[in-house]
VOGU-3710 file (C-alpha; in Angstrom, 3 decimals, decimal comma):
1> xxxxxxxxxx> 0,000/0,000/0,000  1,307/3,684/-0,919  2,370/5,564/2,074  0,293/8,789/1,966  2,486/12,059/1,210  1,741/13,722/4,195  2,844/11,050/5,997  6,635/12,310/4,881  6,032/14,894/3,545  6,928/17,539/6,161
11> xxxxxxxxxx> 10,041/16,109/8,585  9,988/16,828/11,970  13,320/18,733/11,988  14,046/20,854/9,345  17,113/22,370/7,925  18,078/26,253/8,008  19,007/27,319/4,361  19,916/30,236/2,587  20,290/30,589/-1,504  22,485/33,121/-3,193
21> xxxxxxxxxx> 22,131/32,698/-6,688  23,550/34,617/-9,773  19,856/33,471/-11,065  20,054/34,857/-14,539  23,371/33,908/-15,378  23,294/30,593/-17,709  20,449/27,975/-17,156  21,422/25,820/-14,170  21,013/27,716/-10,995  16,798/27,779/-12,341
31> xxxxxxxxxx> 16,881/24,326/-11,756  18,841/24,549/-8,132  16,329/26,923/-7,033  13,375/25,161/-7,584  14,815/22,204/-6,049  15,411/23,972/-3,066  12,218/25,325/-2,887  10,171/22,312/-3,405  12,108/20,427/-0,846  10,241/20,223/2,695
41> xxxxxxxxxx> 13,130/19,640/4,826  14,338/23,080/4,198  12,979/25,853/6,121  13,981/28,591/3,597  15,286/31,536/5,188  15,698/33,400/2,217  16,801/33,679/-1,491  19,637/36,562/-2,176  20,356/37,359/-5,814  23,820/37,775/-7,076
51> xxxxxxxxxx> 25,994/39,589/-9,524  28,089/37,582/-12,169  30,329/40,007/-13,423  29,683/42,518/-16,223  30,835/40,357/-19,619  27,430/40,391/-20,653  25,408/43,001/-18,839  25,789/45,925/-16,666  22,878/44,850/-14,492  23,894/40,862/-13,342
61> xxxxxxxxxx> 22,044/41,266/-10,161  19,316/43,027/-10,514  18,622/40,396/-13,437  19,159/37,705/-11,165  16,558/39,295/-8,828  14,287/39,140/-11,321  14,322/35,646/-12,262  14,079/34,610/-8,874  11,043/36,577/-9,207  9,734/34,761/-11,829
71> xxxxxxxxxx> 10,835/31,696/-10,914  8,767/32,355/-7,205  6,219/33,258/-9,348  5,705/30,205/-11,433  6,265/28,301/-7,907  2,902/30,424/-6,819  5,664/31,247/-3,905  5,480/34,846/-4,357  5,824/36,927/-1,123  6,321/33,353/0,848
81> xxxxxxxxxx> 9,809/33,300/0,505  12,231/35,740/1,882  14,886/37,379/-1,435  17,244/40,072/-0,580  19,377/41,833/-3,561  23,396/41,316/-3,276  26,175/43,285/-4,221  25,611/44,509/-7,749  29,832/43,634/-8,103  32,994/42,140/-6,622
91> xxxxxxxxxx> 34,133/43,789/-3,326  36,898/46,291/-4,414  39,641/44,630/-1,943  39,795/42,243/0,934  39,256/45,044/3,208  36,190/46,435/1,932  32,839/44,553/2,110  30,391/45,309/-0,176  27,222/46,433/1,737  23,645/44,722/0,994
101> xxxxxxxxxx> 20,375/43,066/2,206  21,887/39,951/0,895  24,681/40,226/3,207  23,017/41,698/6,467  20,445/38,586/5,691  23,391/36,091/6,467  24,684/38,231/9,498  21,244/38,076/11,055  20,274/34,617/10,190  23,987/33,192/11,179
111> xxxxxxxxxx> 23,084/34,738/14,405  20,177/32,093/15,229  22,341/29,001/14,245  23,684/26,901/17,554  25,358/24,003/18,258  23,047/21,629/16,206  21,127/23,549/14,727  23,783/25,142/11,335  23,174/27,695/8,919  23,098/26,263/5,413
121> xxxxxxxxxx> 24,504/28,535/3,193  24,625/27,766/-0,865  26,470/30,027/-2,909  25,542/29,438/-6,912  27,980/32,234/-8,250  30,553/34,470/-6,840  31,457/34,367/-2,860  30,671/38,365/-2,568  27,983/38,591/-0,422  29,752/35,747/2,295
131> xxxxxxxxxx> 33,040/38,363/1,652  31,157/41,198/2,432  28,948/39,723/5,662  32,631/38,637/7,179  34,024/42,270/7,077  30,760/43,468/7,921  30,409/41,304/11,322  33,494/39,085/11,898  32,178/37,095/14,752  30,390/35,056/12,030
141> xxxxxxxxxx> 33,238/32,998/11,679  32,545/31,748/14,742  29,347/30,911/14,357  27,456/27,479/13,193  27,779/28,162/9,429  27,997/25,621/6,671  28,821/27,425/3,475  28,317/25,246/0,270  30,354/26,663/-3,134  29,873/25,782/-6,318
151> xxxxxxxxxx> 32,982/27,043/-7,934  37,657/26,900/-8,442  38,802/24,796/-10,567  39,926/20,612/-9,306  42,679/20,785/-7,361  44,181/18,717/-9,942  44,095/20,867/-13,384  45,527/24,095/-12,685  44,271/27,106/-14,600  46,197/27,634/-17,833
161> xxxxxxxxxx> 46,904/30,982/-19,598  43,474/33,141/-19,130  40,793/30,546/-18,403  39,502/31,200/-14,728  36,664/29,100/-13,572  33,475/31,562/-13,855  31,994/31,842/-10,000  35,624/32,183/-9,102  36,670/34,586/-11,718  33,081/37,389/-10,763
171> xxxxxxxxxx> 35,040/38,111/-7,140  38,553/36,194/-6,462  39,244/38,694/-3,357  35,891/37,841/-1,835  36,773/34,376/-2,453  40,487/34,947/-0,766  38,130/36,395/2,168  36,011/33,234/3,420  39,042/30,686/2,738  41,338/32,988/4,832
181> xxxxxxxxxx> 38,568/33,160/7,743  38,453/29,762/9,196  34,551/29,759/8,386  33,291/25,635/7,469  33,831/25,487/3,525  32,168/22,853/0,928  34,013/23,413/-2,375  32,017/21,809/-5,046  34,863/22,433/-8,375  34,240/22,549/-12,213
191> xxxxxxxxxx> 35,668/18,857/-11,936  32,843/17,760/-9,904  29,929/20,391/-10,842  30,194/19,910/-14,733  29,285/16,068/-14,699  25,969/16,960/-13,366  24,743/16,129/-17,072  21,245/16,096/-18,609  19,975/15,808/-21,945  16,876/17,546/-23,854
201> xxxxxxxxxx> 15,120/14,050/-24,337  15,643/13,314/-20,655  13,969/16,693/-19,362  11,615/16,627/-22,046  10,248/12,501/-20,865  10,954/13,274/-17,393  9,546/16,479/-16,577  8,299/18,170/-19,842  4,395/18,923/-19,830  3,977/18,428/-16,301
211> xxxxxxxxxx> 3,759/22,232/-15,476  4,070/26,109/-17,125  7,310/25,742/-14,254  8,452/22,612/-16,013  8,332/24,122/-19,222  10,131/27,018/-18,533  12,976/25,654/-17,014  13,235/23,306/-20,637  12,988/26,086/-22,666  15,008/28,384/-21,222
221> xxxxxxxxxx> 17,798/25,983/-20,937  17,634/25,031/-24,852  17,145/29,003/-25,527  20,421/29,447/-23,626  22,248/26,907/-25,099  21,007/28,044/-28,499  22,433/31,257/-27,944  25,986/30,829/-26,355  27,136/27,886/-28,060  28,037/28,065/-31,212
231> xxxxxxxxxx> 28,545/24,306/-31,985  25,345/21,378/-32,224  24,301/20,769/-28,567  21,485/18,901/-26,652  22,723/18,739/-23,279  23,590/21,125/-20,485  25,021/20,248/-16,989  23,247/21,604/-14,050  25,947/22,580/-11,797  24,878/24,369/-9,389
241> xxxxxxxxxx> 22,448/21,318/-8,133  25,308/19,761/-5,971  24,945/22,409/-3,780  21,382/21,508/-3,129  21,858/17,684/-2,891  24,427/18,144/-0,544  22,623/19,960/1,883  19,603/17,601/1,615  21,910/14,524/2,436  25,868/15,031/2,652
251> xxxxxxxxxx> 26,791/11,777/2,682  25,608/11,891/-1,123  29,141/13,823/-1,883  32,430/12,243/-1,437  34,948/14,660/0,387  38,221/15,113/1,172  40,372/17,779/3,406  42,354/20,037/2,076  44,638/23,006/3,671  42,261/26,667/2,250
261> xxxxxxxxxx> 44,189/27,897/-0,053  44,100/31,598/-1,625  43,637/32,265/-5,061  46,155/34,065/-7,511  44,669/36,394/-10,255  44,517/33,833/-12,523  42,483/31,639/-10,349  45,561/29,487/-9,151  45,289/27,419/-5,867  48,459/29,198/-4,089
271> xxxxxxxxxx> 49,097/28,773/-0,158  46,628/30,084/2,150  45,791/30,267/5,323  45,871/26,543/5,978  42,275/26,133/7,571  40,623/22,846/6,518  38,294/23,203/3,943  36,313/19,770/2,381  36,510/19,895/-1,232  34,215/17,484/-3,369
281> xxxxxxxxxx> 35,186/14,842/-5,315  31,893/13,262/-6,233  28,051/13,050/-6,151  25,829/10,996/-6,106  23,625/12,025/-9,571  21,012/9,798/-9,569  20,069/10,243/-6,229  20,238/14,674/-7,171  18,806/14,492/-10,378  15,498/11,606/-9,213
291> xxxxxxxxxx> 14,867/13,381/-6,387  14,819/17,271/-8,224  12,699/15,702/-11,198  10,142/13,781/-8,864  9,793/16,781/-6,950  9,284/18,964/-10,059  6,810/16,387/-11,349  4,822/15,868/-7,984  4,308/19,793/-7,616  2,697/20,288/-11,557
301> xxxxxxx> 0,380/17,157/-10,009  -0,647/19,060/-7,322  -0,621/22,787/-8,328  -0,244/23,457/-11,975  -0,929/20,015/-14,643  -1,276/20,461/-17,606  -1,797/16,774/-18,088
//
């Protein structure tokens, strides 16, 4: 006999999580956001937007901001989740924080965490707004933060020439900031975070018609492709999941310790402060991507089906 959902659906202890997404960047973090907000062991203290840089506009947050809009619109979340706007840039230094409602929300929410009861803290993009909460309030290294990153390169394929991974390359000082600080890092690198791999049919059988949320996430991950890649493509990796999977269940990643390094301006791991910071070397996928699309499915069932 099927267990009825309500019967699991709502655990009795719930997680503390925060979001801060460069939303509007490429097509991934849509995908990380939904799954976050769709799964009930989170109690979701808020959503920040974040910058990614100026290569393509001069507005990166505020357009991130707006997609979580959407996004929380499609969800028929609007005005039930907490989102605060982040620094529209990179801090100018490792001195000088970057002042923000994305940052003040981290100060005030790290304040609540205690002894088992952590902060979850995913950043999809840049580490700015961590940067700027640590210079803005330094006790919060000392508090019960978790901070997940999606972002560096693997610590075994050293930049070469110009190529700096992205999240890393939008703020390497605020980056140099939270691995100097001693606060609890989970790296997720480009070695790990680009084998998070789906294809057009997959979405399309797995998830396609089951909502107007569905079916924007599909089509504006084929619109993106369509317009930044030049070559024949039909897949896209949604990277910035880890960062939700791991939070849900850690023991889904595979970790190992490494001394916090700092990062040179080419986005080289040089030596750092020496704090331990867990980098991951692997996810489990099935586990991330069945659990995102059921959820995904189950919610156009229940709110918005269009079949």
């Amino acid at each position: 006999m099927a267990v009825a959902a309500e019967s699991w659906n709502a655990p009795s202890r719930r997680r503390r999580v925060i979001i801060n997404t460069d939303a509007k960047n490429e097509a991934d973090d849509q995908f990380a956001i939904v799954h976050g907000v769709l799964t009930p062991m989170f109690d979701l203290r808020g959503l920040i937007a974040a910058h990614f840089g100026t290569r393509r506009t001069d507005r990166s947050m505020q357009e991130s901001r707006a997609e979580i809009d959407l996004l929380l619109e499609l969800l028929g979340r609007t005005g039930q989740v907490p989102v605060a706007d982040g620094a529209p840039s990179a801090i100018p230094d490792e001195s000088t924080p970057a002042e923000s409602p994305g940052a003040r929300m981290i100060i005030e929410e790290s304040k609540l965490a205690g002894p088992g009861d952590p902060l979850y803290v995913a950043f999809l993009g840049p580490l700015t707004d961590l940067a700027s909460a640590i210079l803005l309030d330094p006790e919060l290294r000392q508090r019960n933060v978790v901070v997940i990153w999606i972002g560096g390169f693997g610590y075994r394929e050293q930049p070469s020439g110009d190529r700096i991974e992205f999240n890393l390359s939008n703020d390497i000082a605020a980056a140099n900031v939270v691995f100097d600080s001693g606060i609890t890092v989970w790296q997720v690198p480009s070695s790990v975070y680009t084998k998070v791999s789906v294809g057009y049919a997959e979405l399309s059988e797995r998830i396609g018609g089951t909502s107007k949320l569905a079916d924007y996430l599909i089509t504006q991950l084929v619109e993106w492709n369509a317009t930044h890649h030049a070559e024949p493509i039909e897949s896209r990796s949604l990277g910035d999941s880890p960062a939700i999977g791991l939070m849900m269940f850690p023991l889904s990643g595979q970790f190992r310790t490494v001394p916090a390094p700092r990062f040179g301006s080419n986005g080289a791991y040089l030596a750092g402060s020496g704090h331990p910071v867990k980098v991951c070397e692997f996810v489990d996928v099935r586990f991330l991507l069945e659990d995102m699309f059921a959820k995904i499915r189950r919610f156009g069932r229940e709110h918005d089906p269009l079949i």
